[in-house]
C-alpha positions as CSV (number, residue, x, y, z in Angstrom):
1,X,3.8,-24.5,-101.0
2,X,6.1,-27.4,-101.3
3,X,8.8,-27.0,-104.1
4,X,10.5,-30.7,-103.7
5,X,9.7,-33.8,-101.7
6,X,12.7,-34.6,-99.0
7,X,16.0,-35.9,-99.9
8,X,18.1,-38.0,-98.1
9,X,20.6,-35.5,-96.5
10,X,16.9,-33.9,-94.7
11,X,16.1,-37.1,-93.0
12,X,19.6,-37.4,-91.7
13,X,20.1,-33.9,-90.5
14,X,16.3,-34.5,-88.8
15,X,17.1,-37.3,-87.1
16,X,20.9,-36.4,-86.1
17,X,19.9,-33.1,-84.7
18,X,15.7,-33.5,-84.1
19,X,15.7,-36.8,-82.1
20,X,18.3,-36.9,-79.3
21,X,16.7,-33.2,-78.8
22,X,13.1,-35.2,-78.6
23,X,14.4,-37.8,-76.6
24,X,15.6,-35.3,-73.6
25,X,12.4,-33.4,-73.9
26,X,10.8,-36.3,-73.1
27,X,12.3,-38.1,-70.9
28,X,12.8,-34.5,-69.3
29,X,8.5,-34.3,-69.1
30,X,8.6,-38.3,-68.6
31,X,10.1,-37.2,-65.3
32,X,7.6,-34.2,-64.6
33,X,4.6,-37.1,-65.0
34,X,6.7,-39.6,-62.8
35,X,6.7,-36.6,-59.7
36,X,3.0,-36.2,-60.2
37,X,1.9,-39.5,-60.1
38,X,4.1,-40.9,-57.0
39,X,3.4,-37.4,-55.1
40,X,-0.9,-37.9,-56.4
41,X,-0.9,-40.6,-53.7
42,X,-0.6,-38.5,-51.5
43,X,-4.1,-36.3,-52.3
44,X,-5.2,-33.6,-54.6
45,X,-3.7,-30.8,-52.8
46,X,0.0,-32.1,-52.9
47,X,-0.8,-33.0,-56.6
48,X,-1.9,-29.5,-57.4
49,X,1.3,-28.0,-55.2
50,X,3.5,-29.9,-57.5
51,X,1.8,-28.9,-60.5
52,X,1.9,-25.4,-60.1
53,X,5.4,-25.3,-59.1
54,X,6.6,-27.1,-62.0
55,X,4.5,-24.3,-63.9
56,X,6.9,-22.0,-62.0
57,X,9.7,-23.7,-63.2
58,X,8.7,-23.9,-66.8
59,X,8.1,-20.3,-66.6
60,X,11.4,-19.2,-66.0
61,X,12.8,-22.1,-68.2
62,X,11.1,-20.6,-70.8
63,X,12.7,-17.2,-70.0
64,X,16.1,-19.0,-70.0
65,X,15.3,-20.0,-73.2
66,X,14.4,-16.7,-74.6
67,X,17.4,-15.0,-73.6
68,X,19.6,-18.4,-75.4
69,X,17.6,-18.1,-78.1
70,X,20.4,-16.5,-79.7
71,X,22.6,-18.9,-79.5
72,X,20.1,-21.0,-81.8
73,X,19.8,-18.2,-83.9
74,X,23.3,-16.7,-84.4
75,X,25.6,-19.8,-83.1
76,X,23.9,-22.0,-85.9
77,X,24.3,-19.4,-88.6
78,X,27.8,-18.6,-87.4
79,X,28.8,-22.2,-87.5
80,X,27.6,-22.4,-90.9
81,X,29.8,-19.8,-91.4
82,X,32.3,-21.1,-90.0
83,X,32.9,-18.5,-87.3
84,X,33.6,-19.9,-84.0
85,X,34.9,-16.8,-82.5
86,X,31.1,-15.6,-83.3
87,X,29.8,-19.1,-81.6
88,X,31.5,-18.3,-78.3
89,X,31.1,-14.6,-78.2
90,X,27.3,-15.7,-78.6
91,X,27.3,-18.8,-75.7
92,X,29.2,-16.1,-73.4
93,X,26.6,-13.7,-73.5
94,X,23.5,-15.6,-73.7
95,X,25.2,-17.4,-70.2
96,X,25.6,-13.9,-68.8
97,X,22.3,-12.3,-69.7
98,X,20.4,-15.9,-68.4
99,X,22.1,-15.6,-64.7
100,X,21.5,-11.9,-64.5
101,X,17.6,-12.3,-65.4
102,X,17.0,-15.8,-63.6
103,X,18.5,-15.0,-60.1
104,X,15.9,-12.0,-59.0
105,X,12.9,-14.4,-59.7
106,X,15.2,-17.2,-57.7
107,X,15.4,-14.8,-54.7
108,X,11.6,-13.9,-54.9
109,X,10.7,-17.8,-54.7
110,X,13.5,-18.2,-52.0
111,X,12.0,-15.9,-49.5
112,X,8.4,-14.4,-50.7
113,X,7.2,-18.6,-51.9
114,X,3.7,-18.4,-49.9
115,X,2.7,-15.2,-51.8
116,X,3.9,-16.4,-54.8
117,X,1.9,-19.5,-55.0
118,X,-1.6,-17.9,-53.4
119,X,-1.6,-16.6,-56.4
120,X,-3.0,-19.6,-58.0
121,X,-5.4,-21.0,-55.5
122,X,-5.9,-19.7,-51.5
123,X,-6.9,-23.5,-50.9
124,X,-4.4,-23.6,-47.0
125,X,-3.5,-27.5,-47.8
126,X,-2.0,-26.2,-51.1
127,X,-0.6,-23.1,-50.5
128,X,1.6,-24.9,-47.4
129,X,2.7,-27.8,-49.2
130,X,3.3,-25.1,-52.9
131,X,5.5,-23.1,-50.8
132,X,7.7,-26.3,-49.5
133,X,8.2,-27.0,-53.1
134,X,8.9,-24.1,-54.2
135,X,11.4,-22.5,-52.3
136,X,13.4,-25.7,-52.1
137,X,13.9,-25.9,-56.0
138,X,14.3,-22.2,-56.5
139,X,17.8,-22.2,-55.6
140,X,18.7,-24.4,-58.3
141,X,17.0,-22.1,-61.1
142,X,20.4,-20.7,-61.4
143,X,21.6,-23.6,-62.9
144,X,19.3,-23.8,-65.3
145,X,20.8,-20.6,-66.4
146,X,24.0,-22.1,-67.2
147,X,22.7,-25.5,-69.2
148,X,20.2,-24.2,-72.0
149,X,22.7,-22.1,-73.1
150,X,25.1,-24.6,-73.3
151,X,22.8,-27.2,-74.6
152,X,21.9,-24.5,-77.3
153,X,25.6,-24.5,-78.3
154,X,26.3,-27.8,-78.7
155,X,23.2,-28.3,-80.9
156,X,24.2,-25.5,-83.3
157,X,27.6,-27.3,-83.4
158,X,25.5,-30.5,-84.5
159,X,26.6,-32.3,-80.6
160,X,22.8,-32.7,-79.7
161,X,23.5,-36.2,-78.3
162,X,25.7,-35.1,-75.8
163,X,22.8,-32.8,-73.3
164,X,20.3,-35.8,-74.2
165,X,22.9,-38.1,-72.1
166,X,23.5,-36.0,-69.7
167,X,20.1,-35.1,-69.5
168,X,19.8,-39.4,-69.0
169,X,21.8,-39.7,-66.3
170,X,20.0,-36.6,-64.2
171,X,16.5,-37.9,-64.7
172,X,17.6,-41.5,-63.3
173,X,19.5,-39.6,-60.2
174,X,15.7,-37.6,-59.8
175,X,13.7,-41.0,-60.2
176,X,16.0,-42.5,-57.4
177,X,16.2,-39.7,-55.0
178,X,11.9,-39.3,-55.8
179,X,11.1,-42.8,-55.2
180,X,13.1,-42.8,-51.9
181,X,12.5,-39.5,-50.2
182,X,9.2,-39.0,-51.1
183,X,7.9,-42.7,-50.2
184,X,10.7,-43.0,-47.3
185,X,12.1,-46.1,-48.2
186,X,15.2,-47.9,-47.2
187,X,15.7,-46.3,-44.2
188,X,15.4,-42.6,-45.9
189,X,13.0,-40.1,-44.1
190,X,9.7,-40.0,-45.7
191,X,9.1,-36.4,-47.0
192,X,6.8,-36.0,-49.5
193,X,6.4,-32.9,-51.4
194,X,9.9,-31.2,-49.9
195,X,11.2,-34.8,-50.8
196,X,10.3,-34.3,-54.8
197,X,11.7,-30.9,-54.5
198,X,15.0,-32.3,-52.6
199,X,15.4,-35.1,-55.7
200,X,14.4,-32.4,-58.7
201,X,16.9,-30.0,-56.9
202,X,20.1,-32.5,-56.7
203,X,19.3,-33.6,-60.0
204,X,19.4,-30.4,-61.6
205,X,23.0,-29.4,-59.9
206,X,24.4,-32.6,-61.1
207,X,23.2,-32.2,-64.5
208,X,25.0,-28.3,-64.7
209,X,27.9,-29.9,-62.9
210,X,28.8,-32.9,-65.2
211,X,27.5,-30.6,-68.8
212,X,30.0,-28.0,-67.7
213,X,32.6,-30.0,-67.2
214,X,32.5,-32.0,-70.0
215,X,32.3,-29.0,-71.9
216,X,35.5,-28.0,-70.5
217,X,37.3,-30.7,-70.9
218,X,35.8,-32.1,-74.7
219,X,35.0,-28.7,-76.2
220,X,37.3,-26.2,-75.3
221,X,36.6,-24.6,-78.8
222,X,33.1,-23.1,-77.3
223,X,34.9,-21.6,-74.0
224,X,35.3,-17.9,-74.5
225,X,38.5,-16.2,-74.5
226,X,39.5,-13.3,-72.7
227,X,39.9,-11.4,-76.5
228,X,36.0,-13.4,-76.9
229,X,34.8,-12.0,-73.7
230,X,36.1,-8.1,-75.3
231,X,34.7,-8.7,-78.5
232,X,31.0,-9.4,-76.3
233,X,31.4,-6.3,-75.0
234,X,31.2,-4.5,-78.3
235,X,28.4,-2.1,-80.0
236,X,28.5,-4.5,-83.2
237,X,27.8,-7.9,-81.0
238,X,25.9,-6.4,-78.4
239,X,23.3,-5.0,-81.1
240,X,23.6,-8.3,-82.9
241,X,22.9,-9.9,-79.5
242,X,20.1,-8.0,-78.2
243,X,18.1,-7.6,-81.5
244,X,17.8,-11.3,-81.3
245,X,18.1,-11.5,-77.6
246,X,15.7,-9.0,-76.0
247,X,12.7,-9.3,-78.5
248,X,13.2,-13.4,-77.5
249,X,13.5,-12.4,-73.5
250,X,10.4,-9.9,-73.8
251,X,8.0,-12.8,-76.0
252,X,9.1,-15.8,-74.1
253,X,8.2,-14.2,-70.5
254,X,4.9,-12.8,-72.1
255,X,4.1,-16.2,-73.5
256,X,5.3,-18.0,-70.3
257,X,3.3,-15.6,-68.0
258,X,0.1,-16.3,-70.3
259,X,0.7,-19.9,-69.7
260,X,1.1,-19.2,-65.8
261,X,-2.3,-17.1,-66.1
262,X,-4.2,-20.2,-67.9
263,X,-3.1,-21.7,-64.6
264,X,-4.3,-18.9,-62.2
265,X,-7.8,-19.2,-64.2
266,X,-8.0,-22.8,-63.6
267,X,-7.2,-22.5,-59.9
268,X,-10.4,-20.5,-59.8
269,X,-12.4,-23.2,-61.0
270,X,-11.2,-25.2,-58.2
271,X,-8.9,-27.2,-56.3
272,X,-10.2,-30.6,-58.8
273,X,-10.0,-28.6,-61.6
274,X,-6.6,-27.6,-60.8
275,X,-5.4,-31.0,-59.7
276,X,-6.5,-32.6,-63.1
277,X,-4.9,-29.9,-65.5
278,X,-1.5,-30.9,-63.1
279,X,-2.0,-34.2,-63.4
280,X,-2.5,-34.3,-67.3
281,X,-0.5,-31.7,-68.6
282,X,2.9,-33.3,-67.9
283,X,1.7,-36.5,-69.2
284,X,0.6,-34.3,-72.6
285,X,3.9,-32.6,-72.8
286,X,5.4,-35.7,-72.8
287,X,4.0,-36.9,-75.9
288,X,4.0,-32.7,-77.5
289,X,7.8,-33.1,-76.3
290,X,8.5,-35.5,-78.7
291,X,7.7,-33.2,-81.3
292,X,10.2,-30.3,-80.0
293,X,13.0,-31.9,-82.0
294,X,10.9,-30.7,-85.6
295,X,11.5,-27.4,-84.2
296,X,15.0,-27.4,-82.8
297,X,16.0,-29.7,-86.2
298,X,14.2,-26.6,-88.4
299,X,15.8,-23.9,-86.2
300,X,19.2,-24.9,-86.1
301,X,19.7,-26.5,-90.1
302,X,17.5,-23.8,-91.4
303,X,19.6,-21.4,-89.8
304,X,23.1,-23.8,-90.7
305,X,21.5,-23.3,-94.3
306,X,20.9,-19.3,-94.3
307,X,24.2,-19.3,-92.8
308,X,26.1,-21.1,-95.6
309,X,24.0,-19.1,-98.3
310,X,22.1,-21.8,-99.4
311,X,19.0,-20.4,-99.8
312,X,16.9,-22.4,-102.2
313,X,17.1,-25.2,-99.6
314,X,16.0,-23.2,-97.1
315,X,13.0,-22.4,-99.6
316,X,12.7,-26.3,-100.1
317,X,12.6,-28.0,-97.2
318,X,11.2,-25.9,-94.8
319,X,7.7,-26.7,-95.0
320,X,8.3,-30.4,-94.6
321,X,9.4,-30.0,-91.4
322,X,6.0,-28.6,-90.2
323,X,3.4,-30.8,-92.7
324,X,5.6,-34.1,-91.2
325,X,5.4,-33.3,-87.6
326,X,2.0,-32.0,-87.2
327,X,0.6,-35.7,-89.4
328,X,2.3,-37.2,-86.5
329,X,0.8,-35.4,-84.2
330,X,-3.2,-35.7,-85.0
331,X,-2.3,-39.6,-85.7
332,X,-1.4,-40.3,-82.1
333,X,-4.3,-37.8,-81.0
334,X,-6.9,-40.0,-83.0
335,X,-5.1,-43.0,-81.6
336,X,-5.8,-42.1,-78.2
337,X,-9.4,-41.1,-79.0
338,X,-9.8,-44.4,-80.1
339,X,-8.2,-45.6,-77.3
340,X,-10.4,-43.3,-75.0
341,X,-12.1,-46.4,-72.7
342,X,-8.5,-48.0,-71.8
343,X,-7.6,-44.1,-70.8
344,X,-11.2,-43.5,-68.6
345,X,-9.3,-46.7,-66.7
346,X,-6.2,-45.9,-65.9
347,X,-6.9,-42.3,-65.2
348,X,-10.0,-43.8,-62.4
349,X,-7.0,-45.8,-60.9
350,X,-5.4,-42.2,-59.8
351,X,-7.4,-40.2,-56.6
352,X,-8.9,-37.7,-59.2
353,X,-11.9,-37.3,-58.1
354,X,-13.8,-36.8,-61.4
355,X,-12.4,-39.3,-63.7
356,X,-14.9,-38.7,-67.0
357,X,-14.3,-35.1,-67.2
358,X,-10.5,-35.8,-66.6
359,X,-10.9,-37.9,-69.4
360,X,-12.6,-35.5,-72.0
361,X,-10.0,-33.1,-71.5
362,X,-7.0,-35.2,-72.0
363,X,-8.8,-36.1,-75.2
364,X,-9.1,-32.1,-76.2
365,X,-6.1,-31.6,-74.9
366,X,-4.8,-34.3,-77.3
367,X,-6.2,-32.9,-80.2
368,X,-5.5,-28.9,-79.2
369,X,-1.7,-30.7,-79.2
370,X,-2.0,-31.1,-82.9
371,X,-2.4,-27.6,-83.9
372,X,-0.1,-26.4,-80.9
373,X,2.8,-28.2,-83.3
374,X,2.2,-26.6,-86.0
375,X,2.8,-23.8,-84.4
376,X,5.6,-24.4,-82.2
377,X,7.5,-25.9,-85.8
378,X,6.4,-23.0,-88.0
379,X,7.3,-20.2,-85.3
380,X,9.9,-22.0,-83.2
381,X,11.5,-23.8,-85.7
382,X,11.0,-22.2,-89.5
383,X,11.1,-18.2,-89.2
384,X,13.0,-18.4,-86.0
385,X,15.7,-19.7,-88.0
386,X,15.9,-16.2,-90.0
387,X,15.8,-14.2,-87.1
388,X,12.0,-13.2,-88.2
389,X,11.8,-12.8,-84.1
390,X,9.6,-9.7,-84.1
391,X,6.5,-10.9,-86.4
392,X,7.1,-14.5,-83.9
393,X,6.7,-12.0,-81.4
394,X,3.4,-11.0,-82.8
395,X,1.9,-14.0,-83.9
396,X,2.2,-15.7,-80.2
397,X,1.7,-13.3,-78.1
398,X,-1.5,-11.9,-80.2
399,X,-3.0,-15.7,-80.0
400,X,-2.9,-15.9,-76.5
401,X,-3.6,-12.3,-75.1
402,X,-5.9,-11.5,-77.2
403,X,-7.8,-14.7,-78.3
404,X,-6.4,-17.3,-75.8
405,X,-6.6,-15.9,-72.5
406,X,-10.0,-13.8,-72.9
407,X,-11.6,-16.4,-74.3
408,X,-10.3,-18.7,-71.1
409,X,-11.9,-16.0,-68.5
410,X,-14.9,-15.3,-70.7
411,X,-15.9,-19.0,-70.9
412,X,-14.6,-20.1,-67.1
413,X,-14.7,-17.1,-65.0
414,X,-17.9,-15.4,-66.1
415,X,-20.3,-18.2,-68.1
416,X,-18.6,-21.1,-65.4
417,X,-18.5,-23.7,-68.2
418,X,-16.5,-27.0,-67.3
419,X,-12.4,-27.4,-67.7
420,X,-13.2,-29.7,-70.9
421,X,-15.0,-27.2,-72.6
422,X,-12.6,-24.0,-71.5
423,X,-9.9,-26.2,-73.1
424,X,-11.4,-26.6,-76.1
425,X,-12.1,-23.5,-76.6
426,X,-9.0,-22.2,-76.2
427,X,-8.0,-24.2,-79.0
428,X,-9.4,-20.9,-81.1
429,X,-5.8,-19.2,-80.7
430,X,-4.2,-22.2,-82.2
431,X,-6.0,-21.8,-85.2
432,X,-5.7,-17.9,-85.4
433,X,-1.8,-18.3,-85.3
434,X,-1.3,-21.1,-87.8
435,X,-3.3,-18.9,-90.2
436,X,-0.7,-16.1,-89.3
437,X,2.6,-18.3,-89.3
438,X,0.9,-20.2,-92.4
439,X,1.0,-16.5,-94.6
440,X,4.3,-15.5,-93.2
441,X,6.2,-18.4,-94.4
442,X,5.0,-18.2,-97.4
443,X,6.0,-14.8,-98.4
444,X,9.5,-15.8,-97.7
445,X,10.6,-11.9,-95.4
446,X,11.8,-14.9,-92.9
447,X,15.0,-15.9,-94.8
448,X,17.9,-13.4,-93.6
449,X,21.3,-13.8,-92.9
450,X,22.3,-12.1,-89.9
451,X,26.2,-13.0,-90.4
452,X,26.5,-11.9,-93.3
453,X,29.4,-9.2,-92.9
454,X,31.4,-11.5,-90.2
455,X,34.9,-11.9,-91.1
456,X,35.4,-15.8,-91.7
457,X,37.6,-17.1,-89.1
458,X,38.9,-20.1,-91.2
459,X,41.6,-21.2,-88.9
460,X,39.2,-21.7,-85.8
461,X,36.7,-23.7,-87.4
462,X,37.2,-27.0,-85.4
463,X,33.8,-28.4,-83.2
């Protein structure tokens, strides 16, 4: 399946794009696990409230993200093309269509929040303090809107670096404004829950405000012009947008609201239950963060690669970046197996009240991780850099609806098995889809150029 081992230029471009990318993600979930383990002090409910509103978030972050995934798809390929009008017509509409999406949901959680998170668990402790968080950092969803668009951009430009620092500085502002309103200290009122959601929601506006304006000021060359802005508005780039687009904003909400169902199922296996999945998740996507940059790095040189015609490459080296990250993964999974005594420990230190089976299921979780980055590389990274979106579509969404999420209800709902052994179980639609991704890639229908018949703009070329 592998036609040549990797060359020098692949661990450059891996590294250059794939690492700063890693290196937000997790500091980004690094922050996610700081919130829940200063706010677990305060008991299981506030723990689980947290939990599930960070849930919240990362579903409508992950509709953000479908809706910019053409900017990873057609800004890369139209830099390699070395169309930049095409990179800023893209950026400008992908910014347009992520507002117009994310502010309904915004206004939902701003004024309907106690409905939205009864959803998950009619536990009164949790539903109060859920609420609190969740309206308070609804208002700021907007602004995500604006940043993964832009951070999309300036990856496909080859600037990954620059989001990663500003992502830096916005994590340490969260930490500060965490550790101070949520504890009370120095004087500062001690607010709890609404504290974490006051810290994640300044955070978040000074991370849009300082990206946007060094965008403005260092890379004028993405900023659409009015003559961009017309061109948007066009049959040819409004097809070429939505068929990326929509099939990306209709499988990333499905896959998102499956993810926010796994979470409704384990409310209903209790308030425990639901405070150990909130508890360890974030401290798992933190480690399966680091492995984001494989995708993004496959995604956006793959797609460089198609862009430029350079198709054998393509051929050559896209398998590596799926074999390479998934080793990694199952290595630091069988570390922490062997590690599994020192993890019982520390995870007894925290107020979970049933530390072994909080234990087991870090340990499934761990391993589940492995083939979960397979995936995520193959699907998110390799065909999603040939705009193969509608067989992505299918592979992910088939996985978890119909394998993932029946299995999940089957085993929890209606046989009442334990939260280590629903996990595990799941792990079924994992294997399922790398079987699926595994066949596609190998027939080689992924590989298209979707910028093909653009004009070359070879006086614009400038990043």
């Amino acid at each position: 399946m592998i036609a040549t081992t990797p060359d020098r230029t692949f661990f450059q471009n891996l590294i250059k794009i794939g690492l700063p990318v890693s290196l937000q993600s997790m500091l980004f979930s690094l922050l996610g696990v700081t919130d829940i383990l200063m706010v677990s002090q305060l008991g299981e409910a506030a723990t689980a409230a947290v939990g599930v509103g960070n849930r919240i978030f990362f579903f409508n972050l992950i509709v953000v993200c479908g809706v910019s995934g053409a900017v990873s798809v057609l800004a890369s390929q139209y830099f390699g093309a070395k169309n930049m009008d095409g990179v800023r017509i893209t950026l400008f509409q992908s910014i347009f269509v992520a507002i117009l999406v994310t502010a309904p949901f915004s206004l939902w959680y701003i004024f309907d929040s106690d409905q939205v998170v009864s959803i998950v668990s009619d536990n009164s402790e949790y539903i109060f303090l859920a609420s609190d968080y969740l309206w308070i950092t609804a208002s700021t969803l907007i602004c995500t809107a604006i940043c993964v668009p832009l951070e999309g951009a300036l990856r496909a430009i080859g600037h990954a670096k620059l989001p990663t620092q500003v992502s830096i500085y916005a994590i340490l502002l969260n930490l500060l404004l965490n550790t101070l309103l949520i504890f009370g200290l120095f004087g500062f009122p001690e607010l709890g829950v609404v504290g974490a959601a006051i810290g994640t929601s300044v955070s978040r506006l000074f991370q849009t405000l300082l990206l946007s304006y060094i965008v403005v000021k260092r890379f004028p060359c993405l900023i659409a012009s009015k003559e961009n802005i017309l061109q948007a508005k066009t049959s040819l780039h409004r097809r070429r947008y939505m068929k990326i687009g929509l099939p990306l904003i209709i499988h990333d909400s499905a896959w998102a609201g499956g993810i926010l169902f796994y979470n409704v199922l384990i409310g209903q296996l209790g308030v425990t239950e639901l405070a150990i999945f909130s508890l360890l998740a974030p401290i798992e996507s933190v480690i399966f963060s680091a492995f984001l940059g494989f995708a993004v790095a496959a995604s956006v040189i793959l797609a460089n690669e198609i862009g430029a015609n350079q198709y054998q490459r393509v051929e050559q080296t896209a398998w590596w970046y799926v074999f390479i990250s998934t080793l990694a993964a199952f290595t630091i999974a069988f570390i922490c197996f062997a590690a599994k005594p020192l993890l019982l420990s520390a995870i007894s230190l925290t107020p979970i009240s049933d530390p072994i089976m909080a234990t087991n299921t870090f340990i499934i979780m761990l391993f589940g991780m492995g083939f979960r980055v397979f995936n995520m590389v193959a699907i998110g990274g390799v065909l999603k850099s040939g705009g193969d979106i509608n067989y992505s579509i299918f592979i992910d969404l088939f996985g978890q609806w119909a394998i993932g999420i029946p299995l999940a209800y089957f085993t929890g709902i209606v046989l009442g098995w334990s939260l280590e052994w629903v996990i595990a179980i799941v792990i079924l639609e994992e294997i399922a889809k790398i079987f699926l991704s595994t066949q596609r890639i190998r027939s080689k229908k992924w590989i298209n150029n979707l910028v093909q018949d653009e004009p070359i703009v070879a006086s614009n070329t400038t990043a």
